[in-house]
C-alpha positions as CSV (number, residue, x, y, z in Angstrom):
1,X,-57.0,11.7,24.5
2,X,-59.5,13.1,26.6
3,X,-62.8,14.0,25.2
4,X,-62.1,11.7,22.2
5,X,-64.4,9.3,21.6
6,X,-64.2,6.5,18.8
7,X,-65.3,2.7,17.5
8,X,-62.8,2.0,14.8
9,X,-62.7,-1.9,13.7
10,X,-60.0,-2.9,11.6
11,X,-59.9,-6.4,9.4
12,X,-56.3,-6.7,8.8
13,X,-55.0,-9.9,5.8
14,X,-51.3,-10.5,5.1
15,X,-49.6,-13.3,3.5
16,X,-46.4,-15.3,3.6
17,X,-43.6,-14.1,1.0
18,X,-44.4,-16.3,-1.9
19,X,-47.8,-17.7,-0.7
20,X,-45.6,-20.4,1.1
21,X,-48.2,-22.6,3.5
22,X,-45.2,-21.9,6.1
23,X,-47.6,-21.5,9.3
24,X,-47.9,-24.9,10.5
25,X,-50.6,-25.8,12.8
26,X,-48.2,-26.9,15.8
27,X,-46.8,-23.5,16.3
28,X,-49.6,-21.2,14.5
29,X,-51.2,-20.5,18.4
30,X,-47.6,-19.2,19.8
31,X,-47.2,-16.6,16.9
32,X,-51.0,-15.3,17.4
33,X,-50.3,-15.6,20.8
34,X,-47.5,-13.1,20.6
35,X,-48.8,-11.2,17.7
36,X,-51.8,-10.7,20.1
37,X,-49.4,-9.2,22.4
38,X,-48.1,-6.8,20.4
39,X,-51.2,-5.9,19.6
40,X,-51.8,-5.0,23.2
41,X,-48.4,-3.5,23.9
42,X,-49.6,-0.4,21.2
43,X,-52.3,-0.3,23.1
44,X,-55.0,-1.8,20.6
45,X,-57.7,-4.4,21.1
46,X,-57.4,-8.0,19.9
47,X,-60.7,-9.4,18.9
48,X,-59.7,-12.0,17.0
49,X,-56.9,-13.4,15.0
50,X,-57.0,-17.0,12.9
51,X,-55.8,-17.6,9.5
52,X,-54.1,-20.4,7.0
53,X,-50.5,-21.9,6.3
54,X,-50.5,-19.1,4.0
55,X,-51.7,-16.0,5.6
56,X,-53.3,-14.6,8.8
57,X,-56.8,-12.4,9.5
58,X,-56.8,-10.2,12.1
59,X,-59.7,-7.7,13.6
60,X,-58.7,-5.4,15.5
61,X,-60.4,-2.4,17.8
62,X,-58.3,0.7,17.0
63,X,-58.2,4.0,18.9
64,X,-57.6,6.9,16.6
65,X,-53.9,8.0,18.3
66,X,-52.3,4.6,16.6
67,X,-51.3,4.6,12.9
68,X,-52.7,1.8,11.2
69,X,-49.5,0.8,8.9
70,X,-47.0,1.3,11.6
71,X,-49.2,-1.3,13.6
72,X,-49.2,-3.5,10.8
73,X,-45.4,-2.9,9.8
74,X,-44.6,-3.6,13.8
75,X,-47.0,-6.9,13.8
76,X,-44.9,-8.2,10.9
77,X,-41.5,-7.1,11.8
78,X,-41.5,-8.4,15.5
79,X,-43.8,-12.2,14.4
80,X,-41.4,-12.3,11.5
81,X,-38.5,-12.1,13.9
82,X,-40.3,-14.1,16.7
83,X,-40.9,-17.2,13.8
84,X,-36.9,-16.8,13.2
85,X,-35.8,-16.9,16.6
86,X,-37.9,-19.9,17.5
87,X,-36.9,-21.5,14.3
88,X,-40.5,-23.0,13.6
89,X,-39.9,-23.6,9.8
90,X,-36.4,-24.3,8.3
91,X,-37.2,-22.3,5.2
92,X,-36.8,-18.7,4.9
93,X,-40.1,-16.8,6.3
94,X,-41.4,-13.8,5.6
95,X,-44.4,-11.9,5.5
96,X,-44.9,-10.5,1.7
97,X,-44.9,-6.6,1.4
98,X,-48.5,-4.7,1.6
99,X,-51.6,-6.4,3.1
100,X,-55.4,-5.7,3.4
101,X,-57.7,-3.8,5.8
102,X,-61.3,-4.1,5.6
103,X,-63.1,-1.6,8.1
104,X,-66.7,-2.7,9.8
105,X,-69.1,-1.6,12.0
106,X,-70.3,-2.4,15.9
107,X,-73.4,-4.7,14.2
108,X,-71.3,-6.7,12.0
109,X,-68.5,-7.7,14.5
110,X,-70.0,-10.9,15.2
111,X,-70.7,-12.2,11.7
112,X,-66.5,-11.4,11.4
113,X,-65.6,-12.8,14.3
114,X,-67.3,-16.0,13.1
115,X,-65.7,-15.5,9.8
116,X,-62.3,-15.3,10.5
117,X,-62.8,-18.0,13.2
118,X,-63.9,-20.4,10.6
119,X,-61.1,-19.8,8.2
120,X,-60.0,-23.9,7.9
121,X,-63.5,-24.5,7.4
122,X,-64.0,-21.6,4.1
123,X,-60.8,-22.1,3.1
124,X,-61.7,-26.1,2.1
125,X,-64.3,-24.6,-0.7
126,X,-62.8,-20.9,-1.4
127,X,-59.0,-20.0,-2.2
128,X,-57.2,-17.4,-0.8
129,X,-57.6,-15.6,-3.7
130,X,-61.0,-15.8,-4.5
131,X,-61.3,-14.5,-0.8
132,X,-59.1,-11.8,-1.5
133,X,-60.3,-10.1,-4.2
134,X,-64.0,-11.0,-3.3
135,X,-63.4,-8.9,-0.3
136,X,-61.6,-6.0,-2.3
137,X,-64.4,-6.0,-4.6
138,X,-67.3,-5.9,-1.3
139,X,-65.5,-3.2,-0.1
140,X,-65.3,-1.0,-3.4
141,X,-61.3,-1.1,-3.6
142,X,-59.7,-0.8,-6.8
143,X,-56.6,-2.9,-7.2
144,X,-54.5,-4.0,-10.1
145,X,-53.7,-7.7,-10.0
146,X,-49.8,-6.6,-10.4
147,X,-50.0,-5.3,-6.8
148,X,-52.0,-8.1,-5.1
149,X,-49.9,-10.9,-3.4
150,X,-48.1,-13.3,-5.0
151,X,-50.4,-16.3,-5.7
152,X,-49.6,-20.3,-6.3
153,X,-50.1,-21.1,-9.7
């Protein structure tokens, strides 16, 4: 769109159906490798992507013409179908239904960079969870625990 100028960063967390720790580090580089490419392919900017056996963190730079939940649904659809095809796990994968998406300015791009880079590290002294709803309460989002993902007991 000519004339339209815009500096939209997105910090995008889904889960695995069930909270299953399904994403096994062998094969958790091929499926951000290709959900980085659909990323691309709608015309969007990777700048980074990292997560757990359990869920995923994305940030990505968003131009205003792309819909932010059809990106989302797509990323899940096609990975979800790409982890099927390849037949990395032998149980049933999925991603669970809804997700998060945490928006930040040009200055703090670094710091989540860094943070979702280091997601093995934060994850050996802070649950999913906790992360979770620490974030939803940072960014002033009211929830109601019967909609938030499915969590291991």
């Amino acid at each position: 769109m000519p004339g339209t100028f815009s500096q939209l960063y997105i910090h995008v967390v889904f889960a695995v159906r069930g909270r299953k720790s399904l994403i096994l580090s062998n094969w958790e580089d091929e499926l951000y490798k290709y959900v980085t490419g659909i990323i691309q392919n709608k015309d969007q900017k990777l700048l980074a992507i990292n997560g757990m056996p359990d869920h995923i963190h994305i940030l990505i730079g968003m131009k205003p013409n792309c819909c932010l939940s059809d990106l989302v649904r797509e990323v899940k659809k096609s990975s979800n179908n790409f982890i099927k095809e390849r037949k990395f796990t032998r149980q049933k994968f999925e991603w669970q239904d809804g997700y998060g998406a945490f928006s930040h300015g040009q200055r703090s791009l670094d710091n989540v960079i860094q943070y979702i880079m280091n997601q093995k590290e934060r994850h050996k002294t802070q649950t999913f969870r906790d992360e979770y709803v620490a974030f939803l309460k940072k960014f002033q989002i009211e929830y109601k625990e019967e909609y938030l993902f499915e969590w291991i007991i």
